[in-house]
C-alpha positions as CSV (number, residue, x, y, z in Angstrom):
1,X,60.6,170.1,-160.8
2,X,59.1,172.1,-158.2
3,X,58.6,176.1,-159.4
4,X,58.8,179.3,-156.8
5,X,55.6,179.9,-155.5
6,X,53.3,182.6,-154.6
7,X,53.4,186.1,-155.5
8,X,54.8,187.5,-152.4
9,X,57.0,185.4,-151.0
10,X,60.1,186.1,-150.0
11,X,63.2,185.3,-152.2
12,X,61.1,184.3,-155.0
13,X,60.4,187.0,-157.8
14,X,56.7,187.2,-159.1
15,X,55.9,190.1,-161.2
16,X,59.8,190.9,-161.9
17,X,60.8,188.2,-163.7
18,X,64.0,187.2,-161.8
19,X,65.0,184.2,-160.0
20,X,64.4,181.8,-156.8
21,X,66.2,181.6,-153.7
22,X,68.8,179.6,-154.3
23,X,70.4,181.0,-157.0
24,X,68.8,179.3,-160.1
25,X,67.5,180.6,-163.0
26,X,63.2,180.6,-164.0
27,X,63.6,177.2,-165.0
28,X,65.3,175.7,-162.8
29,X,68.5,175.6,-164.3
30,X,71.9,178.0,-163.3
31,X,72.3,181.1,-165.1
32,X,75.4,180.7,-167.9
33,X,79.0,181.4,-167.3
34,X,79.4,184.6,-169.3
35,X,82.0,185.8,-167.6
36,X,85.1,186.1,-164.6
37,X,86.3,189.2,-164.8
38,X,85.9,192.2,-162.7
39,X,83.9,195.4,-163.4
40,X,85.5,198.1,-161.6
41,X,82.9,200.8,-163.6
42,X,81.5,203.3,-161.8
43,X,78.4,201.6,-160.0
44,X,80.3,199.5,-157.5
45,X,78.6,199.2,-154.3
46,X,77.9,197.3,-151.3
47,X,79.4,194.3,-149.2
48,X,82.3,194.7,-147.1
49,X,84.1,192.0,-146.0
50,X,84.8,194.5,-142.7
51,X,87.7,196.0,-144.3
52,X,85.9,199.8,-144.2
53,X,84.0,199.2,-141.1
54,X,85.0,201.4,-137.8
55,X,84.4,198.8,-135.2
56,X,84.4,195.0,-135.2
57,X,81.4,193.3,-132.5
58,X,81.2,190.4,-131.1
59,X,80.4,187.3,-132.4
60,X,77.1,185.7,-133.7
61,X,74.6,185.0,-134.1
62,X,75.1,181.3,-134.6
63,X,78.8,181.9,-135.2
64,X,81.4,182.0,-132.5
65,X,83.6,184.1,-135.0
66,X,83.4,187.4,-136.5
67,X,81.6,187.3,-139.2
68,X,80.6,190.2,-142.0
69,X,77.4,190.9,-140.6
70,X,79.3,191.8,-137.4
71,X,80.7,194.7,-138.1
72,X,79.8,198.5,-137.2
73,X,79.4,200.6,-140.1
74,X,77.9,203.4,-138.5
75,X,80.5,205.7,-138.7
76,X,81.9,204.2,-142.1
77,X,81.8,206.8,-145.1
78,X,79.3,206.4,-148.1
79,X,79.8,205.2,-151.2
80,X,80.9,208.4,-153.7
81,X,78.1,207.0,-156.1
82,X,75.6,206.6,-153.1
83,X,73.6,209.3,-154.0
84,X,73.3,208.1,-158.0
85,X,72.7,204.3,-156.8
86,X,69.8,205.5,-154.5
87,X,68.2,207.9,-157.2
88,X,68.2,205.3,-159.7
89,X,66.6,202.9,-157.3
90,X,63.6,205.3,-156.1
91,X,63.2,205.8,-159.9
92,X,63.1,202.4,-160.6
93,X,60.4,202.0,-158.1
94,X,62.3,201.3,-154.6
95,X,61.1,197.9,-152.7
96,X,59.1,195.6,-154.0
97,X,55.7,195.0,-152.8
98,X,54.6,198.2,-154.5
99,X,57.4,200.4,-152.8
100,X,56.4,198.9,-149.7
101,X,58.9,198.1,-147.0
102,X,57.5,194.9,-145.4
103,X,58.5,192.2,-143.0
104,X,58.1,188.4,-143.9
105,X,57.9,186.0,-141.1
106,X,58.3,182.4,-142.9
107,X,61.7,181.7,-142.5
108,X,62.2,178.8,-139.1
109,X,65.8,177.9,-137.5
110,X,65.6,174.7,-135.9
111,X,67.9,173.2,-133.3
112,X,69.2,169.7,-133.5
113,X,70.8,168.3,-130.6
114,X,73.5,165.6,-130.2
115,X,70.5,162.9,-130.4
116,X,68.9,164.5,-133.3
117,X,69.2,161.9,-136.2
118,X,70.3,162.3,-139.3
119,X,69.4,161.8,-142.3
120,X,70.9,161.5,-146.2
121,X,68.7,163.3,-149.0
122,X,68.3,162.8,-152.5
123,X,69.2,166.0,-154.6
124,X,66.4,168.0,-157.4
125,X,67.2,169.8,-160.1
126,X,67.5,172.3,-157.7
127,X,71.1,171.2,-156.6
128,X,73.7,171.4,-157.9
129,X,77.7,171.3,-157.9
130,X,80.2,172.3,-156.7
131,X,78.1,174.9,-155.2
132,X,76.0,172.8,-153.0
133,X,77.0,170.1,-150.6
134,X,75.5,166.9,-150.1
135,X,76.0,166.0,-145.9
136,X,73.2,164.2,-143.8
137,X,71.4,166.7,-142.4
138,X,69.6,166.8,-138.6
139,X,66.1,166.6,-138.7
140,X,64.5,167.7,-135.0
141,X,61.0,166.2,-134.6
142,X,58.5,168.5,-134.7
143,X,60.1,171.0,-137.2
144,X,59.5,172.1,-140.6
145,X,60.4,173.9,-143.7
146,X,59.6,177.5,-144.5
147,X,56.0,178.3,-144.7
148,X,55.0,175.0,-144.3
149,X,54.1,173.1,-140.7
150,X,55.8,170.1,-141.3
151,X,58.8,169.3,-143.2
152,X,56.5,169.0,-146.4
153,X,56.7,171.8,-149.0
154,X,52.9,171.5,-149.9
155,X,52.6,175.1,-151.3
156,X,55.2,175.2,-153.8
157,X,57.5,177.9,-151.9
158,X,61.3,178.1,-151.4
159,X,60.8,175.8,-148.7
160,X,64.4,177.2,-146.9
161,X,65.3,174.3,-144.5
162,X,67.3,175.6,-141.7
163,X,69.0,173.7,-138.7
164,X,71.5,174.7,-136.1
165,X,73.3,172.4,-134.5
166,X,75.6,174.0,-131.8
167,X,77.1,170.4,-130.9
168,X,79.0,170.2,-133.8
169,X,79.4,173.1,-134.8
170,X,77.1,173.3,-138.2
171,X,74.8,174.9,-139.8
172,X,72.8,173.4,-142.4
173,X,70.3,175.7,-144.9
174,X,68.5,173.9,-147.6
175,X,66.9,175.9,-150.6
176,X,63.7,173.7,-151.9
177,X,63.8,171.0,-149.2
178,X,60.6,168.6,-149.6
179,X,60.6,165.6,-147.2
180,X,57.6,163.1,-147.4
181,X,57.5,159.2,-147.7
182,X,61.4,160.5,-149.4
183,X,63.7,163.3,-148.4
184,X,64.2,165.6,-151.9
185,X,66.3,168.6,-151.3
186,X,67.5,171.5,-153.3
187,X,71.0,173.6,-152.9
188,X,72.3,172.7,-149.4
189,X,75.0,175.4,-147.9
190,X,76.4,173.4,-144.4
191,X,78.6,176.2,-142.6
192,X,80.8,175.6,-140.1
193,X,79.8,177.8,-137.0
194,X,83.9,177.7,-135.5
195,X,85.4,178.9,-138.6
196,X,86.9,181.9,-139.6
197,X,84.8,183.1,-143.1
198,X,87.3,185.3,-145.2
199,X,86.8,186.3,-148.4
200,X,85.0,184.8,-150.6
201,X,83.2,183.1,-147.7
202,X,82.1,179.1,-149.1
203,X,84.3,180.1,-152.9
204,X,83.9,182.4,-155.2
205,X,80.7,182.7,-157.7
206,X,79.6,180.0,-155.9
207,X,75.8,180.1,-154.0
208,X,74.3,178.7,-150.9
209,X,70.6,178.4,-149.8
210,X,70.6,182.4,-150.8
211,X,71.6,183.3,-153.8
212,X,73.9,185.7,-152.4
213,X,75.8,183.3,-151.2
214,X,75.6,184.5,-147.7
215,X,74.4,182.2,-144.7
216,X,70.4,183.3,-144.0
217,X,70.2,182.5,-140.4
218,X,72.5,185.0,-138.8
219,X,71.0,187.8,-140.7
220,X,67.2,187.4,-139.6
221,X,65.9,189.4,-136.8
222,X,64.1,187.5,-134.3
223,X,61.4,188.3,-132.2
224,X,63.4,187.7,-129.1
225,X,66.3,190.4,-130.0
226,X,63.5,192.7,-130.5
227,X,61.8,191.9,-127.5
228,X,65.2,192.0,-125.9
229,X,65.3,195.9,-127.6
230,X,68.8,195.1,-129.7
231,X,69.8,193.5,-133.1
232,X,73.7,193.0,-133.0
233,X,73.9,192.5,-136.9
234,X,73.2,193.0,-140.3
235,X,69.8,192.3,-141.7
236,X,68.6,190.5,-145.1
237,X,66.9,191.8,-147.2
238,X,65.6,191.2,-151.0
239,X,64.9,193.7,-154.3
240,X,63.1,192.9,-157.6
241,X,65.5,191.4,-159.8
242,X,65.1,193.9,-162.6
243,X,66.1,196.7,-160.0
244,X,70.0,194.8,-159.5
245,X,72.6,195.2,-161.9
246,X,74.0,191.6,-163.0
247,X,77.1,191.0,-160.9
248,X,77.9,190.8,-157.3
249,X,80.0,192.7,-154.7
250,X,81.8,191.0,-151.5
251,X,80.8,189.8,-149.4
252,X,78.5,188.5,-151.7
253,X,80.0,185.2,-153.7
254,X,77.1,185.1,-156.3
255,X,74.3,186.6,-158.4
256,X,71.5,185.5,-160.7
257,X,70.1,186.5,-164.0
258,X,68.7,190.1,-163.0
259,X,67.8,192.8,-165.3
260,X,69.2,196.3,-164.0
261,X,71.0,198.7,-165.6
262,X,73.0,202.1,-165.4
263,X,72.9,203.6,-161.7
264,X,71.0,200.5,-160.0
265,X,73.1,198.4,-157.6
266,X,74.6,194.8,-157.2
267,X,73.7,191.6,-155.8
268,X,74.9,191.9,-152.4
269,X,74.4,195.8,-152.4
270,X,74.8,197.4,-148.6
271,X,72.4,199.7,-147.5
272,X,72.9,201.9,-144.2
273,X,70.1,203.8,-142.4
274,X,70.7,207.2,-142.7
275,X,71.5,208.3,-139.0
276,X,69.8,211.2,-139.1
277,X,66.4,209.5,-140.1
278,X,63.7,210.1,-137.0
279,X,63.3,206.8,-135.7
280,X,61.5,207.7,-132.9
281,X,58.8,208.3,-135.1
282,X,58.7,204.2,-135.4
283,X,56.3,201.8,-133.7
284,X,58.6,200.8,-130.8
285,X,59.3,196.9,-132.2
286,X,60.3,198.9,-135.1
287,X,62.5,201.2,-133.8
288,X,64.6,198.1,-132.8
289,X,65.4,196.8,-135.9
290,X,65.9,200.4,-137.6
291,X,68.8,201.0,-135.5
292,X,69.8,197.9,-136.6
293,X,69.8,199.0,-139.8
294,X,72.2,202.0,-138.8
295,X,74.6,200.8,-137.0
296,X,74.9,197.5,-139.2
297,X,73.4,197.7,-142.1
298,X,71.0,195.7,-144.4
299,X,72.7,193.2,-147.2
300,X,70.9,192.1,-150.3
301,X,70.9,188.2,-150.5
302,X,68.1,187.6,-153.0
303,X,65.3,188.6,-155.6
304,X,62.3,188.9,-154.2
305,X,59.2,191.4,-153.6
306,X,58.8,191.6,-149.7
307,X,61.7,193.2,-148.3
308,X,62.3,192.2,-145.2
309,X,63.0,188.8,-143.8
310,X,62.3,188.0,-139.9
311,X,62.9,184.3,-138.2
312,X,59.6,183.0,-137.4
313,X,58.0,182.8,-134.3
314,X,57.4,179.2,-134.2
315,X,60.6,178.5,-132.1
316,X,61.4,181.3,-130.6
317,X,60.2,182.2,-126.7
318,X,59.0,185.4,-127.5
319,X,56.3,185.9,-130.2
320,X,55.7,188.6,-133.1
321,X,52.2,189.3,-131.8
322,X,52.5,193.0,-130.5
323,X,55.8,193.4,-131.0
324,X,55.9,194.1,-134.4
325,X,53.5,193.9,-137.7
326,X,55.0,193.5,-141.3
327,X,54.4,196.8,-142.1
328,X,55.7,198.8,-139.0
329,X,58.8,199.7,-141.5
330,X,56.5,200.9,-144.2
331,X,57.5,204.6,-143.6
332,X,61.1,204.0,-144.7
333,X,61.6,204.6,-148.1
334,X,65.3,203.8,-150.2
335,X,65.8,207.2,-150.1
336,X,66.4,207.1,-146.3
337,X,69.1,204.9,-147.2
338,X,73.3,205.2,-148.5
339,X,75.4,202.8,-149.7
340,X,78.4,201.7,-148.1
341,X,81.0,201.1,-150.7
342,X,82.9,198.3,-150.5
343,X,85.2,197.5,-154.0
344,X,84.2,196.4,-157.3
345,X,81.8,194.2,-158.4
346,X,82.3,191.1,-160.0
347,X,79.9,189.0,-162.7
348,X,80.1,185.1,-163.7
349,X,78.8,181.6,-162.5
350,X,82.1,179.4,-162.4
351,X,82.0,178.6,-159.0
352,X,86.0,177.6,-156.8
353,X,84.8,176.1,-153.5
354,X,87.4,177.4,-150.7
């Protein structure tokens, strides 16, 4: 079975000792059932399912409902324990990549269209059920899977496979997808772009292709928003495993084996830029995506070192050359952050499909 790969990619945890993208544990397997319940303890942070949030936007991206990552928190209070949950983060270390907020660029959405064929796969060890599904899935010539150029995952990475496909009205994101003379995929999440996503989005403690359980696609940042100067969403983004508590908040459906303790947030944790932080001080691409990060907010969807997670420039029309580097967000530290509250969390692997 394939392993994560390199030490700083994105959703897979090197020097933390946590887990891979989609939600398994270091070998491959899913973390144990240990438990159902809810912890309503002091600690609980993060993911709204918009019931806190002052103002509702419009739809997308990808969906043509509203969606979590579509709401305004800008206004919405902080979490009472946001203060303790930040503290025990700087003092934990902050981001990954030696505290060092940076942008990866790996992750491609392709588009099929209604001539695209496609195409059965045969599942790893890296699916599994109920949580993944098992549909034929587009394949648009000329695409690929993350960090690869081809549909190949020759370097041993999370290898996301992503496709949109508007005519229908699906999106399909593959964890560990690996397509040579045989197509081998991991955890596929297919989402239906024209339905309504309530709590717990797909079911309860059940993952996607993030171990989150959240769709990927709509929370990347592309170039072309920030060449257009606005992000109308949330944003991803990933912590060291061994800085999250075990346990989940919603939106969030899932969690994986991580290591935190005391103060430290959940899987799924919510993080608001402070609106008081100077972002003029910003390169200008960067600027974009931190008011992004105060009017929407960033969500936690994975264990990982490099904190950020743009869409590629591969298939987009305008390119991240000059627009922005992957460490024009270096200067924002955790402390520039709150938490947005949003209920208690809960822990355990028993996944209900909705």
């Amino acid at each position: 079975m394939l392993a994560c790969g390199g030490a700083l990619m994105a959703g897979c945890v090197a020097s933390s000792g946590g887990t891979s993208a989609g939600g398994s544990a270091d070998d491959g397997t899913m973390a144990g059932d240990t438990s159902t319940g809810s912890d309503t303890g002091t600690g609980d942070t993060g993911s709204t399912s918009g019931s806190n949030s002052s103002v509702t936007a419009t739809t997308g991206p990808y969906f043509t409902t509203p969606m979590f990552f579509n709401s305004d928190v800008s206004t919405s209070p902080k979490a009472a324990n946001s203060d303790r949950i930040i503290a025990a983060l700087a003092a934990a270390g902050g981001w990954g990549n030696a505290n060092t907020m940076q942008v990866d660029f790996d992750i491609d959405v392709l588009t099929a269209t209604a001539a695209t064929p496609k195409v059965s796969f045969t599942p790893t060890g890296d699916w599994y059920g109920p949580d993944c599904d098992s549909d034929q899935i587009p394949l648009p010539a000329g695409g690929n899977v993350e960090g690869e150029t081809g549909y190949a995952c020759t370097n041993d990475g999370d290898c996301h496979l992503i496709v949109n496909d508007p005519t229908n009205h699906k999106l399909y994101e593959m964890w560990r997808a690996n397509i040579t003379d045989q197509f081998y995929g991991g955890c596929l999440a297919t989402w239906t772009t024209n339905k309504t996503y309530t709590r717990p989005l797909r079911g309860l403690e059940c993952t996607s292709a993030d171990a989150a359980g959240f769709p990927i696609s709509p929370l990347l940042f592309t170039a072309d928003e920030v060449k257009a100067g606005a992000i109308n969403h949330a944003i991803r983004f990933i912590l060291p495993n061994n800085r999250i508590k075990p346990g989940f908040v919603a939106p969030a459906t899932h969690s994986t084996s991580t290591s935190g303790t005391g103060d430290l947030p959940y899987y799924g944790v919510h993080l608001r830029l402070r609106a008081d932080y100077p972002i003029n001080s910003l390169p200008a691409g960067a600027r974009v995506v931190a008011k992004a990060m105060q009017k929407y907010g960033m969500y936690q969807a994975d264990g990982g070192n490099i904190a950020l997670t743009a869409q590629s420039d591969k298939h987009t029309t305008a390119k991240w050359s000059g627009l922005l580097n992957p460490r024009d967000l270096a200067a924002l530290k955790v402390t520039d952050f709150e938490v947005i509250d949003h209920g208690a969390a809960t822990t355990g692997d028993d996944c209900a499909r909705q």
